[in-house]
C-alpha positions in Angstrom: -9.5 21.7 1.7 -12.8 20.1 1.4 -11.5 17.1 -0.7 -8.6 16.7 2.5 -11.6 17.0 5.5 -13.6 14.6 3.5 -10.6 12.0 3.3 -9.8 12.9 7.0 -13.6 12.2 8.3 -13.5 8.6 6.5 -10.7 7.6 7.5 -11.9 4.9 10.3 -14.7 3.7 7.7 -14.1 -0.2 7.3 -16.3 -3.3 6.4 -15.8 -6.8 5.7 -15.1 -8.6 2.5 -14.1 -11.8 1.2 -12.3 -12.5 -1.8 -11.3 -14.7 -4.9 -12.0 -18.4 -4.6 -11.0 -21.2 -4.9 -7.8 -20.3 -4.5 -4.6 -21.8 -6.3 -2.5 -23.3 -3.2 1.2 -22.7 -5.4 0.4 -19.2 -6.3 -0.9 -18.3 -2.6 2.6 -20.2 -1.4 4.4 -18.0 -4.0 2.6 -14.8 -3.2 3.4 -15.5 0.9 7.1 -16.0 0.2 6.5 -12.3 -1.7 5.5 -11.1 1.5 7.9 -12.4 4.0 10.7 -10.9 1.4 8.4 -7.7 1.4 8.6 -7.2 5.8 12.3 -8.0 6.5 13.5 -5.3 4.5 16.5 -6.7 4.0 19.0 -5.6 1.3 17.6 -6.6 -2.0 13.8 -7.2 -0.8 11.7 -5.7 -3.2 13.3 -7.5 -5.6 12.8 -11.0 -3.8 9.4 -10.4 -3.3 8.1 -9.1 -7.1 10.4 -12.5 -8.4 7.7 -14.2 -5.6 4.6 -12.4 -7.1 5.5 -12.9 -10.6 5.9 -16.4 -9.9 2.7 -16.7 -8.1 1.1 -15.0 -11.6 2.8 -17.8 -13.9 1.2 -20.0 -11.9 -2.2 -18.4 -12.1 -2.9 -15.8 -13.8 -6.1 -14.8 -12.2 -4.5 -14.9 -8.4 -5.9 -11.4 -7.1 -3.5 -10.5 -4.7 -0.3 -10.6 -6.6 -1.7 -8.1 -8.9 -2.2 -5.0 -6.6 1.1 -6.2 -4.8 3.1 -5.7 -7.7 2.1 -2.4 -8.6 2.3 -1.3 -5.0 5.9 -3.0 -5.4 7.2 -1.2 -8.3 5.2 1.9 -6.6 7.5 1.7 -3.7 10.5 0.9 -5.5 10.3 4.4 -7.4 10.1 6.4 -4.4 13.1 4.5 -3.1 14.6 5.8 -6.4 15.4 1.9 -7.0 14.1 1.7 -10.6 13.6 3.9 -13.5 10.3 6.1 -12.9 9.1 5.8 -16.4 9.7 2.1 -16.4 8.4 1.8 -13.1 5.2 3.8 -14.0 4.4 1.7 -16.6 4.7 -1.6 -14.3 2.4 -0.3 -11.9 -0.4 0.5 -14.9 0.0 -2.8 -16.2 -0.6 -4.4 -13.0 -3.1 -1.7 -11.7 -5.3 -2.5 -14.8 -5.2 -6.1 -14.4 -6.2 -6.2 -10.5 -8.7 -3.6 -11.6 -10.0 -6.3 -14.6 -10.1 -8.5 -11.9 -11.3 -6.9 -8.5 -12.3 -3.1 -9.7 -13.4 -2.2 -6.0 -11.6 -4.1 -3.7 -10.0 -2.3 -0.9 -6.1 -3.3 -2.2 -6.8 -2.3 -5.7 -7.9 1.2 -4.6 -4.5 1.6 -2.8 -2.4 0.3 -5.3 -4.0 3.2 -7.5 -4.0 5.8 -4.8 0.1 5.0 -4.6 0.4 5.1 -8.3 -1.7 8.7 -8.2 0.7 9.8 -5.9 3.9 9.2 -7.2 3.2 9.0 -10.7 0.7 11.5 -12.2 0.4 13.5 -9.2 -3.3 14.0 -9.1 -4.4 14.5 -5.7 -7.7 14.5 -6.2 -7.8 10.7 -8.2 -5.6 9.5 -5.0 -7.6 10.7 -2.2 -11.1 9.6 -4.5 -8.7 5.4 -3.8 -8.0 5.9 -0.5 -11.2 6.8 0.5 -12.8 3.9 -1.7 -10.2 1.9 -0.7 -10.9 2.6 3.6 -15.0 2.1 2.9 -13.9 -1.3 1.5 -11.4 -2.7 3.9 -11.5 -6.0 5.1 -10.8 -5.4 8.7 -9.6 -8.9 9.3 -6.5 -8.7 7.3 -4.5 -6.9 9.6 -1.6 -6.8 7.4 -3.2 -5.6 4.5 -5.2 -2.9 6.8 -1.9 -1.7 8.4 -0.3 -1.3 4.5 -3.5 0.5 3.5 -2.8 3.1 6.4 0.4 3.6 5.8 -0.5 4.6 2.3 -3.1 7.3 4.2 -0.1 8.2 6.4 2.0 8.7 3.2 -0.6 11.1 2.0 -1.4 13.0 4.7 2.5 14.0 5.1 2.5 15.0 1.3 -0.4 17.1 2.3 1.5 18.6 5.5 -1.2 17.1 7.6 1.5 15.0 10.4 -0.3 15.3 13.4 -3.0 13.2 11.1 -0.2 11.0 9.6 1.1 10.1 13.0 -1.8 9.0 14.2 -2.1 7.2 11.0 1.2 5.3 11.7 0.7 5.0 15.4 -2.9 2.9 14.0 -1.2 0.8 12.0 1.7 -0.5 14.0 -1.0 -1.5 16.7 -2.4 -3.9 14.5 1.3 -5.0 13.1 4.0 -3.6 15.2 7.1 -5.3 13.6 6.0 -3.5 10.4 9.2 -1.9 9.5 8.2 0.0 7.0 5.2 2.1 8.5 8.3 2.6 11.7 10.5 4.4 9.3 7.1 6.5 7.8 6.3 7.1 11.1 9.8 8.4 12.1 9.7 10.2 8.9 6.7 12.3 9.8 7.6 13.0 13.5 10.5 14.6 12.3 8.5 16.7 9.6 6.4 17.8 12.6 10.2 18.5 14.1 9.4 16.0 17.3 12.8 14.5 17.1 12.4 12.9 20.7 9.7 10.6 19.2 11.5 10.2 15.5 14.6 9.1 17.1 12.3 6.4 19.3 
C-alpha cells in the first residue's frame, strides 16, 4: 500500500530532457514509419511497425528510440496473446538491455522495463520502482511519448484495482493525443472494470 500511494503521489512529476545526437536521418525515417504503423492499429500493425524499428536499428545501431520501442512492441504483442510469451520475453530483454546500455535513465527506457515487469516476471514492486523513474524523467514536450508513458501507469493502476486512478490516467493522456486509439480502448477497458458502462460504451 505504501509502494502504490508513493507511485500515485508522483505521478504528475515531469522534467525536460533532450536526447541522442546527432541523429541518423534514415533510422529516424524508419523509426517514424514504425510509429505511424504503431497508431492506426490496423490489422497486422505491430508487426509493420517492429519490421520499421528493426530497420531503423540496421541502419544504426545506436538509434535510441527504436530500442525501448521494440521491447514495448513485443511487450504489447504478448498481452494481445499475438506471440509466444517466452519468445516474446526474451525480445523485450534483449532490447530492454540494449536501450538500458544506451540510455539507463531515460524516461522511455524506464517504461519499456516497467511493461516488461508487468507482463513478464510479475514483480510489482521492480514495475512501479520504472514508472516512477520513468514520470520523474519525462520529457514533457513529447506528447506522444508522454501520453504512451501514461497509459502504461493507467495499465498498472487497473492491475492494481485502482480505476478511478487509471481513468484519470487515460482521460490525461488522450488530452495530450486524443486520436490515440490505444489508450481509448484502455480507457474503455477500465470504465467498465469500475462497471460505468455509460462512459465505456462512449
Amino acid at each position: 500500500n505504501k509502494l502504490k500511494a508513493s507511485f500515485i503521489k508522483n505521478l504528475s512529476i515531469a522534467d525536460h530532457r533532450d536526447f541522442e545526437s546527432p541523429i541518423d536521418h534514415d533510422a529516424a525515417s524508419h523509426f517514424r514509419k514504425g510509429m505511424y504503423h504503431w497508431k492506426q492499429m490496423e490489422p497486422g500493425y505491430a508487426d509493420h511497425a517492429l519490421d520499421h524499428f528493426k530497420k531503423a536499428l540496421e541502419t544504426d545501431a545506436s538509434f535510441f528510440p527504436a530500442w525501448p520501442s521494440m521491447a514495448m512492441g513485443y511487450s504489447m504483442k504478448a498481452f494481445h496473446n499475438q506471440v509466444i510469451p517466452e519468445n516474446a520475453a526474451q525480445y523485450c530483454k534483449d532490447a530492454l538491455e540494449e536501450s538500458t546500455r544506451i540510455n539507463p535513465d531515460h524516461s522511455r527506457t524506464h517504461s519499456a522495463w516497467a511493461l516488461y515487469h508487468m507482463f513478464f516476471t510479475w514483480d510489482w514492486k521492480k514495475a512501479v520502482h520504472h514508472l516512477e523513474r520513468s514520470l520523474s524523467h519525462q520529457d514533457s514536450d513529447q506528447f506522444f511519448y508522454h501520453a504512451s508513458l501514461l497509459q502504461t501507469a493507467g495499465m498498472y493502476l487497473v492491475s492494481a484495482k485502482h480505476f478511478e486512478q487509471a481513468v484519470a490516467m487515460y482521460k490525461k493522456a488522450l488530452k495530450m493525443d486524443p486520436l490515440n486509439l490505444a489508450v481509448q480502448l484502455e480507457l474503455a477497458r477500465a470504465q467498465m472494470y469500475k462497471s460505468d458502462f455509460h462512459g465505456s460504451l462512449e
